[in-house]
Residue, then its C-alpha position, 0 to 999 in steps of 0.5 A: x668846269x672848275x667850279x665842280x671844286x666848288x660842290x666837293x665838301x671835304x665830306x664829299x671827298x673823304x667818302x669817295x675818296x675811302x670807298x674807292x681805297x677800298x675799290x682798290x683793296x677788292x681787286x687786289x685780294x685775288x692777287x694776295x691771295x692766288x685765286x683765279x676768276x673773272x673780276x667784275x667790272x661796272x655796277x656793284x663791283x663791290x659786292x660782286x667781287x666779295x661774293x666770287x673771293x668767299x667763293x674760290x677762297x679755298x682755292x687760295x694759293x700757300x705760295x702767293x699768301x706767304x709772299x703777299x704776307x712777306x711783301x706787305x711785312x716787310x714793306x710796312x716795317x721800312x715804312x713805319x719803323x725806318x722812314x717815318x722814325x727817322x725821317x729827319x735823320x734820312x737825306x731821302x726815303x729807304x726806297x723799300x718798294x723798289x729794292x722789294x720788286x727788284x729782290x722778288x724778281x730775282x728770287x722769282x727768276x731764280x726759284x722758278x716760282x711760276x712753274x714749281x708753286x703756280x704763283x701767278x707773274x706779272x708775265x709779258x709787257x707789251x713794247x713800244x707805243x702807237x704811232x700818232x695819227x689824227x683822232x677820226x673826227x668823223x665819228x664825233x657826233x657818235x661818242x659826244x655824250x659820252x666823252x662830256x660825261x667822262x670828263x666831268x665824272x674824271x674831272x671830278x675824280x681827279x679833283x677829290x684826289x688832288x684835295x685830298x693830298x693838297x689837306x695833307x701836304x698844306x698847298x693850294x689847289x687851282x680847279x681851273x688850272x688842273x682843268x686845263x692840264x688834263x685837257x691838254x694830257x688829253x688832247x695830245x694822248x687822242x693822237x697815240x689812241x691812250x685812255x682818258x687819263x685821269x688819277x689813280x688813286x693807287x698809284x699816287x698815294x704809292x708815289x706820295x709814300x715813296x717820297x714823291x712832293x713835286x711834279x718832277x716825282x712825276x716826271x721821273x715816273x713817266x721817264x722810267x715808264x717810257x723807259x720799261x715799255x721802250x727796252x726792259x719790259x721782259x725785266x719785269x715778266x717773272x714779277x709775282x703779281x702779289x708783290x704789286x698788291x701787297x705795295x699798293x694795299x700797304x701804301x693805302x694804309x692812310x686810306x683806309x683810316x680815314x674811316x676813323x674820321x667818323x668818330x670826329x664828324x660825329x662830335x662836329x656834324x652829324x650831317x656832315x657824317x652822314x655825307x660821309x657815310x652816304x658817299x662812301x657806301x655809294x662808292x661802294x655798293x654801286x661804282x666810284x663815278x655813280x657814288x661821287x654823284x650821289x655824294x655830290x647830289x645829297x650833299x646839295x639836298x641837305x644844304x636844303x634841309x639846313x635852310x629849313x631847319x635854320x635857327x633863331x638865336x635871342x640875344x641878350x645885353x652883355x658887359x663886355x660887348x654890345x650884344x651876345x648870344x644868350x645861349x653861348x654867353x653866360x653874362x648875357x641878359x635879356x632886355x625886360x619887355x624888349x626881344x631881340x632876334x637873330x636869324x641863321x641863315x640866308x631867308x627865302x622860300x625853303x625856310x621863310x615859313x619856319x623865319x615866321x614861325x620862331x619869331x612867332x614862337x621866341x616873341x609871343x604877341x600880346x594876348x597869344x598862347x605864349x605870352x602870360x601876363x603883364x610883366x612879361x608883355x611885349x613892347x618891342x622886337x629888334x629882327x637882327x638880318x646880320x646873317x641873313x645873306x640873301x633873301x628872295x621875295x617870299x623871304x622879304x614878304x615874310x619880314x613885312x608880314x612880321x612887321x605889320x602883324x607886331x605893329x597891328x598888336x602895338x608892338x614897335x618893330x626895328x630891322x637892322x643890320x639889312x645887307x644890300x641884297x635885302x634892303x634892294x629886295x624891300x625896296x623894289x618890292x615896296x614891301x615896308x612902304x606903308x610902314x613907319x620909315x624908323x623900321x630899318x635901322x643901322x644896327x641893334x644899337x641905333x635901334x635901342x637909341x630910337x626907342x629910348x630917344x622917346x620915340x615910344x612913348x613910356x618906354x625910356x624907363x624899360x630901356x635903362x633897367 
């Protein structure tokens, strides 16, 4: 399962991981803003939630909003104006989330808050943890499926999380040993009943922004954790519960941005923006799980869409160096009466129509459409399969064809630059075996010399010009 890694572009995991801070910002709002009524759960929660807060919005509580407005304030002003400013000079980071849930617990406590203004608390946490027992192992075959689908979707998830942090901080990511860790958090939470765990987004970008870099950030985390639920769980209980929200939305703050790498993928992939978009709104409009899916599934079914619309570059003699793309060098020149072609991409089913196509197109044979005249006839095409990383036998057929319909018209044909996993495929499908055997050449370079060598006749004069 750590090959799922492999099918996460990081257009994949920018669309999730944005529609998800989004996720968090909706069930969020009815704490900042003091309404009450049911949050919805599942498919469209998105929509749905939005839909009930415009709804009761006119029942939002004066007290709550001032405080989510005096938390978010407050904390954002540490952050941005303190921590990050004078991140050099500061031996650790301020720790204003902390010192804010410990300051309005005391002013909660104090102005009875709950019972004068009806802001909402954190209220009774429940203590201790369920004694261990084995998992019922007879009720396996009932929640099989399930528990497969909720470790790849988890799985996943986690992974996208994990990424994201690992591009902002600069370390590597191990699928297969973050695969194995959750797996054995997993096995050992069955025998106290726990949830399956999995990242939360919320809670590790406010740990990140806390100041939180290695495992033993986290260590803490789970002591102080077992520390509350064990013996000061009733500390927390006059909590408003808008002073978590508020934590949690200004610690996403770097999420919510990501929306502005669209500007950026517009400019360098418009493709790759559409992953983008279409992973995001998924997340959205349906559910993060279903979203990431739909990420995952159209992402491979545009690397379809690319196959089909691989390009040919024609290359050209350079000064410098051997041979350049005519398009990118401007000191590169076409080779009178000679074609040199380079397809893009790997050659197989998807896009050996289009292979036949562009040569077809980019070296008219003698007497078509595309050809006018004499002085532009073609005498010889050099099919460059440098990138050509793989080729099936629809791809392989297709290059024979090419070849034996330029020969037919007298038109001397070289392939170079051949990978092993395309000469294997010609040559156990025996595709150019009627053919001239001076076809598959070494390079572009040994193919000229062929031809310049005399093997053409007439042709030493075209080659020199």
């Amino acid at each position: 399962m750590g090959m799922v890694n492999t099918y996460l572009s990081d257009a994949v995991v920018g669309g999730v991981t944005t529609g998800a801070a989004f996720h968090i910002l909706t069930s969020q709002v009815k704490d900042i803003l003091g309404i009450r009524f049911k949050l919805a759960r599942g498919a469209h929660f998105f929509p749905r939630t939005w839909i009930e807060i415009f709804r009761h919005i006119g029942e939002s509580n004066p007290a709550t909003v001032i405080i989510s407005a005096v938390s978010m304030t407050i904390v954002s002003v540490v952050k941005t104006h303190v921590n990050e400013r004078f991140a050099k000079r500061l031996p650790f980071p301020v720790p204003v989330e902390m010192g804010m849930v410990v300051v309005a617990t005391l002013v909660s406590s104090l102005a009875n808050l709950e019972q004068r203004f009806s802001v909402r608390l954190v209220g009774p946490v429940p203590r201790g943890f369920h004694q261990p027992r084995l998992p019922v192992f007879s009720a396996m075959h009932l929640v099989l499926q399930d528990a497969i689908i909720m470790a790849v979707v988890s799985f996943a998830l986690n992974i996208a999380v994990a990424r994201l942090f690992a591009k902002k901080h600069g370390y590597r990511v191990d699928p297969t040993q973050e695969l194995l860790a959750y797996g054995a958090s997993n096995v050992f939470g069955s025998f106290f009943e726990s949830y399956v765990q999995s990242a939360a987004l919320s809670r590790s970008v406010v740990q990140e922004a806390s100041g939180g870099r290695t495992q033993l950030a986290g260590l803490v985390s789970c002591a102080v954790l077992a520390i509350f639920l064990g013996f000061l769980g009733p500390l927390l209980e006059p909590l408003p519960q808008a002073v978590l929200a508020s934590i949690v939305l200004v610690a996403l703050k770097r999420m919510y941005l990501q929306v502005f790498d669209l500007r950026t993928l517009w400019h360098v992939d418009k493709l790759e923006m559409l992953v983008w978009l279409v992973t995001c709104l998924s997340v959205l409009i349906i559910d993060v799980a279903p979203g990431l899916l739909v990420g995952v599934v159209f992402n491979l079914f545009l690397l379809i869409v690319r196959a089909q619309l691989a390009g040919m570059a024609l290359l050209g003699k350079k000064e410098v160096a051997p041979f350049g793309h005519g398009d990118v060098f401007d000191m590169s020149r076409e080779l009178p009466s000679t074609k040199i072609l380079r397809f893009e991409h790997s050659l197989f089913y998807a896009n050996a129509w289009r292979f036949k196509k562009l040569v077809r197109e980019m070296a008219p044979l003698p007497g078509s459409k595309g050809c006018s005249g004499d002085s532009s006839r073609l005498h010889h095409l050099i099919l460059d399969c440098s990138c050509i990383s793989y080729a099936d036998t629809a791809g392989a057929k297709a290059i024979a064809k090419i070849v034996k319909e330029y020969q037919a018209a007298q038109v001397s044909v070289h392939v170079c630059h051949c990978r092993e996993s395309l000469l294997g495929v010609l040559q156990r499908g025996q595709f150019l075996q009627d053919v001239d055997k001076r076809v598959l050449q070494a390079s572009i370079e040994t193919a000229l010399e062929d031809v310049s060598c005399g093997n053409y006749a007439g042709e030493q004069e075209v080659i020199k010009c």
